[in-house]
N, C-alpha and C positions, 0 to 999 in steps of 0.2 A: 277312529274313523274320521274325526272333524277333523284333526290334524291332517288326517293322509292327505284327505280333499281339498286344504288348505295348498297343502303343500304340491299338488298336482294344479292347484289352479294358478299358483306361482312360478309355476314349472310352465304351462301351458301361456302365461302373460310375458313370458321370455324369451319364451323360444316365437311367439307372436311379434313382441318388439323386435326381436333379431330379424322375421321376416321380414317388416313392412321395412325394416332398416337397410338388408341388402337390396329389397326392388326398389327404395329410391335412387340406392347408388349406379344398381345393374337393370336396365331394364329396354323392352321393347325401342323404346323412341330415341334413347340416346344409341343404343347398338345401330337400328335406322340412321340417326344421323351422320354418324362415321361411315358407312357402308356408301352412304350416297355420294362423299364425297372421295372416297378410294376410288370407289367402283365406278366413278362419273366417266364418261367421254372425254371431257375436256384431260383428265389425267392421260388418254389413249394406250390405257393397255401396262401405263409403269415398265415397259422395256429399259433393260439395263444400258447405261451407257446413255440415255436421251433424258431432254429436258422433262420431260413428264415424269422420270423417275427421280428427277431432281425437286419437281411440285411433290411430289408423296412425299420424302423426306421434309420439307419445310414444314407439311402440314403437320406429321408428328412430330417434328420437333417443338414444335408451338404448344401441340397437345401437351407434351413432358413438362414444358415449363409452366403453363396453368394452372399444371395437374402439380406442381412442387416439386418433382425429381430433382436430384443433382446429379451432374454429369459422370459419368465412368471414371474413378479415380487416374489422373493421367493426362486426362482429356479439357482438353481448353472448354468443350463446351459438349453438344447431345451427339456430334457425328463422329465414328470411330472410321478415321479414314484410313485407307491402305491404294497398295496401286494393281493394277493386271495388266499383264503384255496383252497386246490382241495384234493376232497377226491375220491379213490380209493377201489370199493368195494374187498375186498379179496377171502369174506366168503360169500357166502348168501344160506343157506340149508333154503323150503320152502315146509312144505306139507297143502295140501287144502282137508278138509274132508278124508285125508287118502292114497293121494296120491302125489307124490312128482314129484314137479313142476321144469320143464327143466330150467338150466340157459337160455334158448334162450327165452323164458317166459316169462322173468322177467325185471322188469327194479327196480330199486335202488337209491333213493336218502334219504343219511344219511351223518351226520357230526360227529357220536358218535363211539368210539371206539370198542363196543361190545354192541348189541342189544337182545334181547330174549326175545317176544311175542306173548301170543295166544290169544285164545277171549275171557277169563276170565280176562286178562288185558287191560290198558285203551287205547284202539286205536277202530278206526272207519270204520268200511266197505261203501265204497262207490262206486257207480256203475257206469261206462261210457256206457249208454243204445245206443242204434242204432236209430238214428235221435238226441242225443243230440248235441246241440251248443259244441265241444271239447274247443274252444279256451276259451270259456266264464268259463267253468266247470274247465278246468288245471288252470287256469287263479287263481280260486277260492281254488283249491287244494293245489298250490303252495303257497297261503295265508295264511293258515291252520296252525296253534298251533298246534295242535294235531297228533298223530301217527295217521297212515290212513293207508290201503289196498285195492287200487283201483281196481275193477277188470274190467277189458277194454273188451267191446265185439270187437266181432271175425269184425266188418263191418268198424272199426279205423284199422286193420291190417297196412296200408299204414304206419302209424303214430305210427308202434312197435318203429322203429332206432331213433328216434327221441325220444320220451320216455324214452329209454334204456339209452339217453346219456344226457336227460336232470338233469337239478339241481347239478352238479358235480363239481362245482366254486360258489361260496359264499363270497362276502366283511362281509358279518356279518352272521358265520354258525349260522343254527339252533340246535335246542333242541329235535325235533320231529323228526322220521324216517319216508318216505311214498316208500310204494312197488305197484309198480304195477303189474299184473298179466294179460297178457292175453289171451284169449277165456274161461276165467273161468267164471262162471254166477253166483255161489252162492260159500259162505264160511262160512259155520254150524260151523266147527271146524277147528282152524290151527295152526300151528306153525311156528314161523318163528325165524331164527337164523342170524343176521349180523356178519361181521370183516368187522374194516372199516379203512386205512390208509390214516390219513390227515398231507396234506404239506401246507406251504403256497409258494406261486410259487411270484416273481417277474412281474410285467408287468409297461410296461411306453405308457400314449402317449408322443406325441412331438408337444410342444405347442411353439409359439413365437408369439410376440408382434409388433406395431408400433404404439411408443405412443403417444397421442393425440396432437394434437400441443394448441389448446383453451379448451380444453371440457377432460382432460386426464381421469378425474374419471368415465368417460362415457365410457360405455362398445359396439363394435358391433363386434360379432363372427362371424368366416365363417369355416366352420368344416366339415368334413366325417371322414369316417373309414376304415385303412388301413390294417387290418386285413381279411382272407378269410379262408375258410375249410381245403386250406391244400391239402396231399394227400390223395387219397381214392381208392376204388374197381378200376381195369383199365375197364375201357369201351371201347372196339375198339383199346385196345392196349396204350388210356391215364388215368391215373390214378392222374392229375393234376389239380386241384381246378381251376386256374386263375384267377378267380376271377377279367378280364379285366373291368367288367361295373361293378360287384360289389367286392369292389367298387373303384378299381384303378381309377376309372373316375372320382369320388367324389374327391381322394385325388388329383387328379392330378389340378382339379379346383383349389383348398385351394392352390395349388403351384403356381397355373400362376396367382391368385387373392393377393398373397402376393406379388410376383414382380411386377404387374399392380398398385398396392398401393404404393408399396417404391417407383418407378420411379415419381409418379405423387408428391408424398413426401406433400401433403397438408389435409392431415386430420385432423379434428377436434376432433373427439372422439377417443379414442384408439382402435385401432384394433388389435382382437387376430385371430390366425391362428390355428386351433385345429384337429389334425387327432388323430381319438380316437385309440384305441386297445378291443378288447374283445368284439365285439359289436355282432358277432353272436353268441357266447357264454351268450350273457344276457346285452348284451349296458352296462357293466362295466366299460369299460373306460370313456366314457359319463357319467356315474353316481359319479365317483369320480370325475371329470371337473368342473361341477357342482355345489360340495361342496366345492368351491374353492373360489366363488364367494357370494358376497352380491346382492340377484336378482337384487333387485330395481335399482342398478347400472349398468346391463345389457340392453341396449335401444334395441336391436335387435341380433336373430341369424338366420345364415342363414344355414342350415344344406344342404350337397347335397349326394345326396344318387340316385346312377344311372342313370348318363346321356347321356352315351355312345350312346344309341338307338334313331332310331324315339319314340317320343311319339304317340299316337294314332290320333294327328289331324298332324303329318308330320311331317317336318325339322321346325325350329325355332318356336319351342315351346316348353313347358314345364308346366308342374303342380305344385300346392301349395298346402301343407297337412294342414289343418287346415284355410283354406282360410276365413271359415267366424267368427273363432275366433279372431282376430284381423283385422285393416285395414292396415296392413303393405303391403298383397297384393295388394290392389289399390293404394300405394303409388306407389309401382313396376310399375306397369301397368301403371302409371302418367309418369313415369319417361319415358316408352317407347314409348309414342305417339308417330305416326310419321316415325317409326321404323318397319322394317321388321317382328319384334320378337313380340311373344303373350304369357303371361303367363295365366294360366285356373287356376281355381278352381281344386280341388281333384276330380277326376271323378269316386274313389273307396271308395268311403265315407264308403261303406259296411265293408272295412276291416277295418276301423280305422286305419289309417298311421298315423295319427297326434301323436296318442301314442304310435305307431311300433316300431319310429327309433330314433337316437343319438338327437334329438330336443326335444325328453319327457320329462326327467331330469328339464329340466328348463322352460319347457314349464306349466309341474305342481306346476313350483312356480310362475306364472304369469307373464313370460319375453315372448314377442311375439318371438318365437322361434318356426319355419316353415322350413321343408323338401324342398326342389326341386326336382325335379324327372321328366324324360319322361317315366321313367318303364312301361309296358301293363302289370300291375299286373292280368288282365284275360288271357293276354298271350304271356308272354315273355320265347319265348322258350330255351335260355339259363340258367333262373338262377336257381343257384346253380347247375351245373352242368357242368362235363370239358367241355363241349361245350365254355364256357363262355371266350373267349379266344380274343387278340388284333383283331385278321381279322373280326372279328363280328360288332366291333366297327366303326360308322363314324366318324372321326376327323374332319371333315369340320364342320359337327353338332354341335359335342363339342365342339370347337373354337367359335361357334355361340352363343350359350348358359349362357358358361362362358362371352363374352363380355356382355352379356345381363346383366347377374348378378352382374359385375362390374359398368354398366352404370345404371340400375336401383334403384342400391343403394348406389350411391353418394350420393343423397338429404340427407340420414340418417347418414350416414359416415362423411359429413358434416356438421350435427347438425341443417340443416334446414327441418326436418319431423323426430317427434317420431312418432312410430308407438301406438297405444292401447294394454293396456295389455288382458291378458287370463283372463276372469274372472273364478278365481279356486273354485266359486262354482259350476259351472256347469262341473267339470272334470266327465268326464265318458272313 
């Protein structure tokens, strides 16, 4: 009995040391710190393509080198640059049966210098009807070879700004032009005239490494995107994206999980650090990441994407996008017994997040690559919008969370649990 109690009180002075050991690396005031300077004004919003998403980037890059990372093998230094077309429509004259349709109308997605079509040539009318699935139908539009003229009913109106600015960055433009139009119901006859001026724009994420000490060819990511809207319309006098929870909270993780890792300095696999760019633009940055890698040598990623908020069962928890495509989340959940913290399954299975966010890429090449998130994607009444601002956020939470992330996935970091891959015949 002395023994047992010895031995429980040595068990209980360790797993003691281990606590006070991750709150001093992960904790309320440094997650605050990072937040305030993402989520600042002065950044306005981190919109892709401007100089404020150029200051985010500097600042983690500053953080990686601090923090000891070394750059992405390849890579002269922390930024993994690549390019995107971004085309700017100039021109777009549009009549429908005879009548000439308002720029406010219209939305435009072309990669071609100069356009001219009517319904004697080869392009396709297709209808966004009232009760159709939108996501499922753009989804399939956007897929599309073929010139197309969508004509959108009047009951998607919410979903014009959105339209109007979708497809307008391209890693590989296309060859087809698609116009949307709408409250137009039918097009007998049309004509339609593009000018379209294409740049290719620069953009980087800022990736760093810590390479593996036994296992280096083995790959485990821990990634978000630090990229946001930017400025927009003022609402109430702010006109500033913030973009605090999405997704300065993601990036801010990927920065207290790199310092949490060099401190302990004993990893078996190599670990990369990846804050993407361009991802509400179309997960660009994500997509070039990606192609960087040989899957099969990726053992896991851990993608975080809004965690600033309660999730829907409270403090210290959080969700998994794709939970029952691999068993990497009840590795997590192994790791946590015992422990305050619960991760759940995706409780929005409806929206398909698994294929939403920066974890698709690599998830459709069969690396267990899974989102975290407490988002209330039925009702998080900040996002996308200036609301979405530091005071919203709980730092106690985050601080929570993140340790989670860190403590749950040592066993993998470690090289003792691969996770199951995505079986990619079942991608939907």
């Amino acid at each position: 009995m002395k023994k047992i109690l010895v031995f429980s009180l040595l068990c209980f002075g360790l797993s003691y040391g281990y606590s006070q050991s991750i709150d001093k690396i992960i904790n309320a005031k440094d997650v605050a710190s990072i937040e305030n300077v993402l989520a600042s004004d002065s950044l306005r919003g981190r919109a892709t393509f401007t100089n404020d998403i150029e200051k985010a980037s500097n600042f983690i890059e500053n953080r990686f080198q601090k923090t000891g990372l070394l750059p992405f093998p390849g890579d002269k230094n922390f930024r993994q640059e690549f390019f995107l077309s971004k085309s700017t429509n100039t021109v777009a004259n549009v009549t429908i049966d005879g009548t000439v349709v308002p720029d406010s109308l219209m939305g435009v997605i072309s990669f071609q210098p100069k356009v001219d079509l009517t319904e004697r040539d080869s392009i396709t009318v297709v209808k966004l009807s009232a009760g159709d699935n939108i996501r499922q139908k753009i989804g399939a539009i956007l897929k599309s070879k073929e010139n197309l003229l969508v004509l959108v009913d009047n009951s998607f109106e919410r979903y014009r700004s959105i339209l109007r600015h979708l497809g307008k960055e391209s890693m590989t433009p296309k060859s087809n032009s698609i116009v949307f139009i709408f409250g137009a119901n039918d097009a007998k006859t049309f004509n339609i005239h593009l000018e379209n001026s294409v740049a290719q724009k620069p953009l980087n994420n800022v990736v760093g490494i810590l390479p593996g000490k036994t296992l280096p060819n083995e790959y485990v990511i821990f990634s978000a995107h630090y990229d946001h809207l930017g400025v927009g319309k003022a609402i109430n006098g702010d006109s500033i994206y913030n973009g605090a929870n999405d997704d300065a909270s993601g990036t801010t993780a990927v920065l207290e999980l790199a310092n949490y890792f060099k401190v302990k300095n004993n990893n078996a696999r190599t670990i990369v650090f990846a804050t993407f760019t361009a991802e509400e633009i179309g997960e660009f940055g994500s997509q070039y990441f990606s192609k960087q890698f040989d899957p099969s040598k990726v053992v896991a990623m851990f993608n975080i994407e809004m965690i600033g908020t309660e999730s829907k069962w409270g403090k210290n928890s959080a969700y998994i996008t794709g939970y029952d495509k691999t068993d990497m989340g009840k590795i997590l959940c192994k790791n946590l017994v015992g422990s305050a913290f619960k991760f759940y399954p995706d409780p929005y299975t409806d929206q398909n997040l698994f294929y939403r966010s920066d974890n698709a890429s690599l998830a459709k090449l069969g690396v267990p690559a899974h989102t975290i998130s407490t988002s209330k994607m039925d009702n998080e009444p900040n996002y996308h919008k200036v609301s979405d601002e530091i005071s919203t956020l709980d730092m106690n939470n985050m601080a929570e969370i993140i340790k989670a992330i860190a403590t749950s996935s040592t066993s993998i970091v470690d090289g003792k649990d691969t996770p199951t891959r995505v079986d990619t015949t079942q991608l939907n």
